[in-house]
C-alpha positions in Angstrom: -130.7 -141.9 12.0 -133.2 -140.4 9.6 -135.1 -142.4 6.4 -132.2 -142.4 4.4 -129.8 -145.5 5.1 -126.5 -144.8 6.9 -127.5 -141.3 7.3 -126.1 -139.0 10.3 -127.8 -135.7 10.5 -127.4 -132.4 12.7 -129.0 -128.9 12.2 -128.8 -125.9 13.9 -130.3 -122.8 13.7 -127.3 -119.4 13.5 -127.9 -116.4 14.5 -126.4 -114.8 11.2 -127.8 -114.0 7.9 -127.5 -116.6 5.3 -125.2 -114.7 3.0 -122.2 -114.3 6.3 -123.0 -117.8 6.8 -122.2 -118.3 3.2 -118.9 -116.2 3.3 -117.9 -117.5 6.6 -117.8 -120.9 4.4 -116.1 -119.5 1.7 -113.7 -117.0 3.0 -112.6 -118.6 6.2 -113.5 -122.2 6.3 -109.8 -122.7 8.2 -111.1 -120.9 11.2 -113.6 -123.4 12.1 -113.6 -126.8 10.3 -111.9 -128.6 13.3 -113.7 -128.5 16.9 -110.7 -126.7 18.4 -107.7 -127.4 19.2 -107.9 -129.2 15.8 -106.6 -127.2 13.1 -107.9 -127.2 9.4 -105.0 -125.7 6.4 -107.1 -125.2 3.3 -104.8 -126.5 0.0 -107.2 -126.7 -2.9 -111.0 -125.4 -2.9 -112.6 -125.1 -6.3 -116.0 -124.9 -4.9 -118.0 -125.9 -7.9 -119.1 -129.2 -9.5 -116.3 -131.4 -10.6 -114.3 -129.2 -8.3 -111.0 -130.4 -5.7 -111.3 -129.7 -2.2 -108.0 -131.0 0.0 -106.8 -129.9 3.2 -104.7 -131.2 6.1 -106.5 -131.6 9.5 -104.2 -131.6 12.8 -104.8 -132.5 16.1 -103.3 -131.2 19.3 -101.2 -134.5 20.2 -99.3 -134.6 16.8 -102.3 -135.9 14.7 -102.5 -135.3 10.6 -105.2 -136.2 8.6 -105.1 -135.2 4.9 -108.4 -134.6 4.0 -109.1 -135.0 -0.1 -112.1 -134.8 -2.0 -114.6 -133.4 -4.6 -117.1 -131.2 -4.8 -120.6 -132.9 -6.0 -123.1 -129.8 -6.8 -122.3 -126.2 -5.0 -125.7 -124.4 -5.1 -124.2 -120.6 -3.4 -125.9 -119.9 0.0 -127.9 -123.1 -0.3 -125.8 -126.1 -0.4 -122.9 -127.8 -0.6 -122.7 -131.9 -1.4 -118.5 -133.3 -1.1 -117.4 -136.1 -1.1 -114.2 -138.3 -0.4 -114.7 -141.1 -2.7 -112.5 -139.4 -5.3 -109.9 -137.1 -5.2 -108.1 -135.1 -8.4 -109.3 -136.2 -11.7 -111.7 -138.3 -10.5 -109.4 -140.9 -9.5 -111.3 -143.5 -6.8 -110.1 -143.2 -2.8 -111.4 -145.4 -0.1 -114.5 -143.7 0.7 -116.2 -142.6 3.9 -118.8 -140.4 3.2 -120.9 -138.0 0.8 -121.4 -134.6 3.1 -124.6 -132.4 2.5 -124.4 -128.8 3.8 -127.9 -127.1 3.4 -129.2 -123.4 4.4 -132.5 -121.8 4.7 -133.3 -118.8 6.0 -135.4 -118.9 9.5 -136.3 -116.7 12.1 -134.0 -113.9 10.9 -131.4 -116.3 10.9 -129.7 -119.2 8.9 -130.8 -122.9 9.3 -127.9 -125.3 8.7 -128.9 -128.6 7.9 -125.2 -131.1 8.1 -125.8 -134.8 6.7 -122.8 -137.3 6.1 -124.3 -140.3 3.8 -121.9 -143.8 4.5 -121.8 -146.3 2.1 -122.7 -149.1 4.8 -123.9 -149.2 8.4 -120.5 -150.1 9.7 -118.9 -146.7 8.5 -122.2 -144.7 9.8 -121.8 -146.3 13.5 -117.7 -145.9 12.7 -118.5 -141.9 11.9 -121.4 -141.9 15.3 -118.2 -143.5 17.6 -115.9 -141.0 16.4 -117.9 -138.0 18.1 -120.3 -136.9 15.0 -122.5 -135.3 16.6 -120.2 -133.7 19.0 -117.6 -132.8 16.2 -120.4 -131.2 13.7 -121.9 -129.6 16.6 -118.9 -127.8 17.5 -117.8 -127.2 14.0 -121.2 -125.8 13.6 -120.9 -123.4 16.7 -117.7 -122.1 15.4 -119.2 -121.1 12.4 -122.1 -119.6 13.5 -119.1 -117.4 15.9 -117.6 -116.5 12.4 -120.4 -115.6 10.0 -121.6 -113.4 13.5 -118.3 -111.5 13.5 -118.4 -111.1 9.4 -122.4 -110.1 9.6 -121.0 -107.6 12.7 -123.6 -109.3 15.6 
């Protein structure tokens, strides 16, 4: 848990310039949003303020989870804020979380920075039981194996 209240947090360093990093986010977010065998289907991305982001996440054993949202603030190649308090038209959902996605450039590499802000305690320690830092991590490692093939490492 960091200073911030109901705060889970995970960075990693990639071996892949900040601008793959970027495009690997962009261009081919389906290939590695789910720690596989989860699978992600992209629907709607408008990746700017304001902007709808919905996709359907599926699990090996049958699972679907549709997956709606809005963008916050997109900064390119620096960071990303979602969240799944409201969906299309800023209509309220039941929500979970506020997701921060931050790079910085270090060691020749990217630094990725992942936070998920809860509302309350109960939905951080809900989010920390369901495998956060395992799922990010993975997700995170997946990435990092897709902006390497797009940077050609």
């Amino acid at each position: 848990m960091t200073d911030t209240p109901h705060e889970l947090t995970i960075s990693r360093l990639m071996r892949a310039p900040r601008a793959a990093v970027w495009q690997a986010f962009t261009d081919h977010q389906a290939d590695w949003w789910c720690p596989k065998p989860w699978t992600a289907e992209i629907h709607v991305r408008e990746l700017r303020p304001g902007g709808r982001a919905e996709m359907t996440m599926r699990g090996p054993n049958g699972e679907v989870f549709p997956n709606n949202g809005v963008y916050l603030d997109v900064v390119p190649a620096e960071r990303v804020v979602f969240t799944d308090a409201f969906t299309a038209d800023w209509q309220p959902a039941g929500p979970f979380m506020v997701g921060i996605m931050e790079f910085a450039d270090e060691d020749g590499g990217t630094r990725y920075t992942g936070r998920a802000r809860h509302w309350t305690p109960e939905a951080a320690e809900k989010h920390r039981a369901m495998g956060f830092e395992q799922g990010w991590g993975k997700v995170a490692e997946q990435w990092e194996e897709v902006a390497r093939r797009i940077a050609g490492a």
